[in-house]
MDTraj code that builds the backbone (N, CA, C; nanometers):
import mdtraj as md
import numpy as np

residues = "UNK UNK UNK UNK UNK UNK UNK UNK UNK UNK UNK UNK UNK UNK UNK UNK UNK UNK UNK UNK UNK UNK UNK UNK UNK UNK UNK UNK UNK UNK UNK UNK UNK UNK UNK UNK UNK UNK UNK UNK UNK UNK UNK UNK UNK UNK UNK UNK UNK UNK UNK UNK UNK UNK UNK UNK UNK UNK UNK UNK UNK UNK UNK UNK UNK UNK UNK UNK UNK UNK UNK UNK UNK UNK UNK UNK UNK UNK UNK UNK UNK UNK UNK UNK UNK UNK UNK UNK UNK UNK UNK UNK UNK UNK UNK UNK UNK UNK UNK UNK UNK UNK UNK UNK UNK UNK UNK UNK UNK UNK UNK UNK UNK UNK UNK UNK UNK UNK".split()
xyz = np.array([
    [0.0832, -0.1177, 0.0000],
    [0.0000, 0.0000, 0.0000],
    [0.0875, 0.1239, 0.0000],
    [0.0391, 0.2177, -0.0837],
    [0.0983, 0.3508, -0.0428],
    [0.1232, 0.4182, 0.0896],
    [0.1823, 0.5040, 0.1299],
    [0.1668, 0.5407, 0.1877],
    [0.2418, 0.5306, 0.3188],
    [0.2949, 0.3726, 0.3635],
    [0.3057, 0.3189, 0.4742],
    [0.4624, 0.3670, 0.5010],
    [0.4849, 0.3909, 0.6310],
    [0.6062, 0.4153, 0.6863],
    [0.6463, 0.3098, 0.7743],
    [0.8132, 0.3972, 0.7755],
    [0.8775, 0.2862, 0.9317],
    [0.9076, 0.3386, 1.0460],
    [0.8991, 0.2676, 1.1453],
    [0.9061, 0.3473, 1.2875],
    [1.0451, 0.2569, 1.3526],
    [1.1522, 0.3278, 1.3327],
    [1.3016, 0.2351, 1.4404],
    [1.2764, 0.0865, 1.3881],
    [1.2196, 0.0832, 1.2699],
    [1.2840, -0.0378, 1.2242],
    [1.1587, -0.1387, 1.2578],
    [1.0681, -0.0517, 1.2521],
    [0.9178, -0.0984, 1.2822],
    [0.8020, -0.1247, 1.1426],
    [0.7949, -0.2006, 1.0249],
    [0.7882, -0.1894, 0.9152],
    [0.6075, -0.2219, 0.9193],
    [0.4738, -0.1215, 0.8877],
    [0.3759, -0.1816, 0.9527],
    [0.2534, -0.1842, 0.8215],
    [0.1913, -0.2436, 0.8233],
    [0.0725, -0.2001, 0.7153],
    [-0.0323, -0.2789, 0.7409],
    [-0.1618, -0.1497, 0.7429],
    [-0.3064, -0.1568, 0.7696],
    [-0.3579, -0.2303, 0.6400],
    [-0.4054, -0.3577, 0.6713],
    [-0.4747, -0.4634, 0.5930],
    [-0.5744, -0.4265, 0.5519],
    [-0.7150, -0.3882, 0.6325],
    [-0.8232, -0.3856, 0.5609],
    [-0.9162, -0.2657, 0.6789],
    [-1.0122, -0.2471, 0.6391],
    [-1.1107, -0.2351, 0.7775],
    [-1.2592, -0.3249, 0.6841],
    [-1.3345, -0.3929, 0.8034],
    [-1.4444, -0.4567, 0.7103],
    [-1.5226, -0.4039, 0.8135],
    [-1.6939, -0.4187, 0.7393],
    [-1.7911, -0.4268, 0.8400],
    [-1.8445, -0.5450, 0.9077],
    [-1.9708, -0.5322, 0.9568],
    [-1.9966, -0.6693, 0.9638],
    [-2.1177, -0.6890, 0.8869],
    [-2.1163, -0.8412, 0.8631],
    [-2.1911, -0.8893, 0.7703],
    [-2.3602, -0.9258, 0.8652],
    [-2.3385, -0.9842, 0.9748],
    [-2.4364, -0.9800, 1.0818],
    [-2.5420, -0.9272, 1.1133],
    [-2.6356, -0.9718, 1.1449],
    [-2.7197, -0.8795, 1.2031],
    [-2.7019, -0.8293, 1.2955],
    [-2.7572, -0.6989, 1.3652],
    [-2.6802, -0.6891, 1.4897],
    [-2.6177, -0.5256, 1.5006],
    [-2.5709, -0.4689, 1.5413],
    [-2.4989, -0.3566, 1.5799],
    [-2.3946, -0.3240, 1.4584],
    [-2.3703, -0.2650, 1.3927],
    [-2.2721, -0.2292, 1.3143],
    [-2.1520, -0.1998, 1.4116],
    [-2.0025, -0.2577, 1.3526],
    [-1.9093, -0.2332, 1.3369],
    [-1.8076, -0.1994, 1.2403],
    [-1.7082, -0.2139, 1.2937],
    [-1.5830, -0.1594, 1.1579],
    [-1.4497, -0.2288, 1.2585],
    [-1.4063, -0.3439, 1.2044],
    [-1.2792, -0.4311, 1.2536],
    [-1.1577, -0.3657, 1.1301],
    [-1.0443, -0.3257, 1.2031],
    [-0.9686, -0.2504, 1.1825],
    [-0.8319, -0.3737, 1.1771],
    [-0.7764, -0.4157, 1.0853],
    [-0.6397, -0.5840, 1.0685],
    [-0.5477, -0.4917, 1.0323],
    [-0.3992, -0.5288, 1.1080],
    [-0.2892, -0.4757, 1.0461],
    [-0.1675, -0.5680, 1.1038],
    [-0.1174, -0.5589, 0.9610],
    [0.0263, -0.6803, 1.0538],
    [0.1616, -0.5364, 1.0139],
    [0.2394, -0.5523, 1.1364],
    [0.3709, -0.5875, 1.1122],
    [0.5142, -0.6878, 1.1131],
    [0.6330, -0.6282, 1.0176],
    [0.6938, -0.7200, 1.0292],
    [0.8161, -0.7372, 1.1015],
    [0.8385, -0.6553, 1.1873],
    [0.9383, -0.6556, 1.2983],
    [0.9058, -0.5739, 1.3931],
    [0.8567, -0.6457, 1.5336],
    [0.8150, -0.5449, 1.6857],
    [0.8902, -0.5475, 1.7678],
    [1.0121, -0.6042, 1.7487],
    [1.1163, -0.5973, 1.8121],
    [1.1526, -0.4751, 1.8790],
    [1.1408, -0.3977, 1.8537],
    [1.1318, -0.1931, 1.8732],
    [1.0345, -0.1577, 1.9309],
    [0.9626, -0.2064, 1.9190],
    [0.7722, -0.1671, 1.9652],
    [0.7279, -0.2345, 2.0800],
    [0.6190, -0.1117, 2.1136],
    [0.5992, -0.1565, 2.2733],
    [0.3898, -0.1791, 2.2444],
    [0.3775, -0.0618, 2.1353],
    [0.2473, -0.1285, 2.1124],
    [0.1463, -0.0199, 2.0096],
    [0.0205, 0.0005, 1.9932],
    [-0.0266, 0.0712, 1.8776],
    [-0.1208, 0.1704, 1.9414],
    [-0.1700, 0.2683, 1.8955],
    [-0.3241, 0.3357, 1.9073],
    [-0.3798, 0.3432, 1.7876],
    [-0.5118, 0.3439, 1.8072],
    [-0.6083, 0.3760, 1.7346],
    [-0.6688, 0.4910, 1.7130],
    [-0.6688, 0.5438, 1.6190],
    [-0.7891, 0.7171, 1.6089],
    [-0.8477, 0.7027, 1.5141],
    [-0.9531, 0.7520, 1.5522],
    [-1.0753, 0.7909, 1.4430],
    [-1.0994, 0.8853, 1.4194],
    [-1.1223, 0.9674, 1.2866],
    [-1.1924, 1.1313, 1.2876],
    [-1.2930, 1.1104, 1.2132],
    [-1.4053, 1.1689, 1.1838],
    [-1.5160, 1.2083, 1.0630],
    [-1.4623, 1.2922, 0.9186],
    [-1.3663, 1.3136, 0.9868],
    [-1.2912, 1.4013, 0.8456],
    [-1.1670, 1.3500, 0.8103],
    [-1.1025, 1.3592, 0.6731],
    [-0.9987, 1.2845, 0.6232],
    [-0.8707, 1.3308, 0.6892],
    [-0.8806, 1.5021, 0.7399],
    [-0.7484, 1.5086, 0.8024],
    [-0.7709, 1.5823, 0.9531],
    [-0.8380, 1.5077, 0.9627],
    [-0.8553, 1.5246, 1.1469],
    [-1.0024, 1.6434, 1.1665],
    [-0.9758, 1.6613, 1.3459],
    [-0.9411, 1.5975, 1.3846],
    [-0.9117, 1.4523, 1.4518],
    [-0.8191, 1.4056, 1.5284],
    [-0.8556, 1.2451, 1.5103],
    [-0.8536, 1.2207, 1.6768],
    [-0.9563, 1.1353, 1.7183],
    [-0.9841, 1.1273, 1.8175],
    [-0.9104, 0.9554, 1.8637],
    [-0.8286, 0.9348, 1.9721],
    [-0.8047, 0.8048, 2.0275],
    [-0.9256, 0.7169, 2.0647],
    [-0.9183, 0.6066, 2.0143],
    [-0.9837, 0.5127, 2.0551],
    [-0.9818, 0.4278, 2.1486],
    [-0.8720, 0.3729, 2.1817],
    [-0.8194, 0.2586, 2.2667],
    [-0.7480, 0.3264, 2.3793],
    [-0.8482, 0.3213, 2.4881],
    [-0.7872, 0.3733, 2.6459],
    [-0.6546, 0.3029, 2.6691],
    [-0.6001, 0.1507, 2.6452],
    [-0.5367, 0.1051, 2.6603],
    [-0.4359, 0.0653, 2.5555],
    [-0.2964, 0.0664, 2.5182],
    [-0.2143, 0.0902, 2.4120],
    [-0.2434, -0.0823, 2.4095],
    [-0.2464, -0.1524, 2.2402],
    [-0.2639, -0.2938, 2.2499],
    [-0.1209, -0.3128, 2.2324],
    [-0.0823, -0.3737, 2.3265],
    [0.0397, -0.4347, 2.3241],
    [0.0963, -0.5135, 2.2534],
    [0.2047, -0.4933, 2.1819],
    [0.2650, -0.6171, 2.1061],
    [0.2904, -0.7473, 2.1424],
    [0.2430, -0.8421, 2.0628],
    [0.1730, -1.0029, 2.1451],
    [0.3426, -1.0747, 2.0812],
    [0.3777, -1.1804, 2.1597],
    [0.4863, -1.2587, 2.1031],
    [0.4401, -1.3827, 2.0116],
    [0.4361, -1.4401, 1.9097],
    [0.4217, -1.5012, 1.8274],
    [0.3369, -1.4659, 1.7202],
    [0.3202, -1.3227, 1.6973],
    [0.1619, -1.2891, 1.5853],
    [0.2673, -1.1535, 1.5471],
    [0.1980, -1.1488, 1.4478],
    [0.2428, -1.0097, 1.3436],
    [0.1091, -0.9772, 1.2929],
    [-0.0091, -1.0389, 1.3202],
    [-0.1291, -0.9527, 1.2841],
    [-0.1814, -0.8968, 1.4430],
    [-0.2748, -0.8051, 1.4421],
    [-0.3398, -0.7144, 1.5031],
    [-0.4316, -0.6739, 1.4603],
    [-0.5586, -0.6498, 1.5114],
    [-0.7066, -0.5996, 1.5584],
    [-0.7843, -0.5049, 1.6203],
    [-0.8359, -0.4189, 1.5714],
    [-0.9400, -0.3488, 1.6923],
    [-1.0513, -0.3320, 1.6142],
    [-1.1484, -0.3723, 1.6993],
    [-1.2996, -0.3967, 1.6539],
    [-1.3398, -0.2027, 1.7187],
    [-1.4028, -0.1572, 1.5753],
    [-1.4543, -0.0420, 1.6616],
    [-1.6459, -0.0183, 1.6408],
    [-1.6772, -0.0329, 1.7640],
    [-1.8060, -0.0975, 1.7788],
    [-1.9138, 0.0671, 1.8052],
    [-1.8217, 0.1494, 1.8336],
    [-1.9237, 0.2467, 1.8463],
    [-1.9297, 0.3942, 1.7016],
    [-2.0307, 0.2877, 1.6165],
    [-1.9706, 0.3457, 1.5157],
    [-2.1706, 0.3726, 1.4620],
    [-2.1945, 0.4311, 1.3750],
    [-2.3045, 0.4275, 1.3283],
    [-2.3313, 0.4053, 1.1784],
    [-2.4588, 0.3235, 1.1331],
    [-2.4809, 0.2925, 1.0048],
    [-2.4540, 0.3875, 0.8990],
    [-2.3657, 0.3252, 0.7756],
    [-2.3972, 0.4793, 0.6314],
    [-2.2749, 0.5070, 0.6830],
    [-2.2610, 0.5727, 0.8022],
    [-2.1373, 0.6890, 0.8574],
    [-2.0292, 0.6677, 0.7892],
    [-1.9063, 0.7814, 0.7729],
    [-1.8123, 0.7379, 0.7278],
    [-1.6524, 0.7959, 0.7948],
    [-1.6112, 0.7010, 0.8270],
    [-1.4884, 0.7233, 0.9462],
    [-1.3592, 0.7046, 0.8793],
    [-1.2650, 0.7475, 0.9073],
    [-1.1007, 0.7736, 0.8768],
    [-1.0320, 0.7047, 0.9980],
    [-1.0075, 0.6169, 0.9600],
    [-0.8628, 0.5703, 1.0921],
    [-0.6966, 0.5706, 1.0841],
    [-0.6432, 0.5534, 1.1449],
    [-0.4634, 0.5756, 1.2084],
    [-0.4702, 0.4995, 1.2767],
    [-0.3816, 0.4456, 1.2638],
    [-0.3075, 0.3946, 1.3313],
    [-0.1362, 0.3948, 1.3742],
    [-0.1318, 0.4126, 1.4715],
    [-0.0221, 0.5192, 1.5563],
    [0.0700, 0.3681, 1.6156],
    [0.1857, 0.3737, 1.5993],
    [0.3025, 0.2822, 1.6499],
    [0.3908, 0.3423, 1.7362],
    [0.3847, 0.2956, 1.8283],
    [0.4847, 0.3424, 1.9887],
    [0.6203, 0.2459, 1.9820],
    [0.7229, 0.3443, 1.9841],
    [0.8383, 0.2495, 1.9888],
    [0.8515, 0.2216, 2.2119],
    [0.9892, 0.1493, 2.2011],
    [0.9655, 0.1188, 2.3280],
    [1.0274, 0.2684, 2.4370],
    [1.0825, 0.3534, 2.3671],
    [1.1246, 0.4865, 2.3899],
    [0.9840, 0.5973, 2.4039],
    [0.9133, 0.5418, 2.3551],
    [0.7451, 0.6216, 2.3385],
    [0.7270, 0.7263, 2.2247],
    [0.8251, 0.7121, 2.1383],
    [0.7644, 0.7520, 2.0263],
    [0.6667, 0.7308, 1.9585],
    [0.5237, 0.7847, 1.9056],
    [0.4465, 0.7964, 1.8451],
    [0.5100, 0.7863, 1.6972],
    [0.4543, 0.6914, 1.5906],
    [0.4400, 0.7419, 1.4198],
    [0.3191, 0.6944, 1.4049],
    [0.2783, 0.7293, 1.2810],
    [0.1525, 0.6624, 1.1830],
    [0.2308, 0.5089, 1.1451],
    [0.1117, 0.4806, 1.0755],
    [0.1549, 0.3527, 1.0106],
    [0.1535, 0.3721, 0.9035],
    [0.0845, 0.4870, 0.8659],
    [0.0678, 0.5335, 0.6910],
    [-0.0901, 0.5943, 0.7237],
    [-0.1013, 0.6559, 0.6247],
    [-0.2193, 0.7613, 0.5755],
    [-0.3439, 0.6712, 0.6153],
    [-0.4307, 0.7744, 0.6562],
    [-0.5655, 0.7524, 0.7232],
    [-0.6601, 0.6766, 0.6316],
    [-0.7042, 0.5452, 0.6558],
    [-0.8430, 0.5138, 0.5565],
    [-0.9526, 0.4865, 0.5894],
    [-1.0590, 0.4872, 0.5016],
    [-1.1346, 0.5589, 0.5144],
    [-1.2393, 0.4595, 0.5307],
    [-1.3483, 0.4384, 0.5530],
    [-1.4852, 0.2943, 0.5813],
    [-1.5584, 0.4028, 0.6035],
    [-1.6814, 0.3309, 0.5093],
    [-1.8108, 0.3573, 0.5540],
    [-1.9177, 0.2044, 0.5932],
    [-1.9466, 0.2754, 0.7291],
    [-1.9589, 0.1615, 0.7427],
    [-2.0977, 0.0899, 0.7021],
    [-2.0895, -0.0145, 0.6896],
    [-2.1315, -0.1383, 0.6136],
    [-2.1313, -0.1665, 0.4547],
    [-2.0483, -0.0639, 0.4025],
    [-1.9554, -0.1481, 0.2587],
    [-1.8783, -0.2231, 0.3001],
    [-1.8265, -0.2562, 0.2281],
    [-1.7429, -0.3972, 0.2182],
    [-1.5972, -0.3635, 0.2111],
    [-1.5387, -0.2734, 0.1747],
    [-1.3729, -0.2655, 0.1420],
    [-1.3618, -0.0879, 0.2308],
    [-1.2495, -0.0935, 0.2535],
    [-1.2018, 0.0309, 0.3209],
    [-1.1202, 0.1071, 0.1887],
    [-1.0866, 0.2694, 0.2198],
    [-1.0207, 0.3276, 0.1085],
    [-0.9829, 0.4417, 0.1231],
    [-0.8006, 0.4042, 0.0508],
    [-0.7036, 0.4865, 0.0594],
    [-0.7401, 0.6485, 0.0435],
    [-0.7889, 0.7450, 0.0938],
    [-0.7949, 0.8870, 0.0263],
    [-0.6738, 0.9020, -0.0744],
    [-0.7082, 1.0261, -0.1453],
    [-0.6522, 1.0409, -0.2921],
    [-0.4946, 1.1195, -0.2253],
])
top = md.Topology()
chain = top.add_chain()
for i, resn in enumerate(residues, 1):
    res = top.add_residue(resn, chain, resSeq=i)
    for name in ("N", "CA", "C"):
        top.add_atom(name, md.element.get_by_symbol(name[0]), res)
traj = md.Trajectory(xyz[None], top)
């Protein structure tokens, strides 16, 4: 994907965001692997309504980098039908540096594919 950066050797890229197919409450599940966390202590999440902010944190708690997985998750459940949301995702080295992972994309939710702004 375009876009994607590195953080201290932290190489990361946002997979997809989907909705759900379910009946039930709309969401928007947010997949991203990286390929070395060796550096990393763990990720945030933000959401804005607009493509360049502002962007609001999601995850009270930083998800920590797990030992044996290079994929990662956050289900974001408080989201509303039609709507259309921008996410980041933010990489913490173990020093506490903040980066992106690459440029904000975009879901509306309950289509099917997420997407790169221009």
């Amino acid at each position: 994907m375009k876009g994607m950066s590195s953080l201290l050797g932290l190489a990361g890229m946002l997979l997809g965001l989907c909705g759900t197919a379910l009946a039930g409450p709309p969401v928007n599940t947010l997949v991203w692997t990286v390929r070395d966390v060796e550096r990393s202590y763990g990720f945030i999440v933000y959401r804005s309504q607009a493509e360049h902010g502002p962007f609001r944190r999601l995850n009270a708690a930083l998800i920590r980098v797990g030992t044996g997985t290079n994929e990662y998750r956050y289900v974001d459940r408080d989201v509303r039908p039609g709507a259309v949301y921008y996410y980041r995702i933010d990489a913490v080295s173990l020093t506490g540096i903040n980066k992106p992972l690459g440029k904000p994309l975009s879901k509306k939710t309950g289509s099917a594919a997420a997407e790169t702004p221009d």
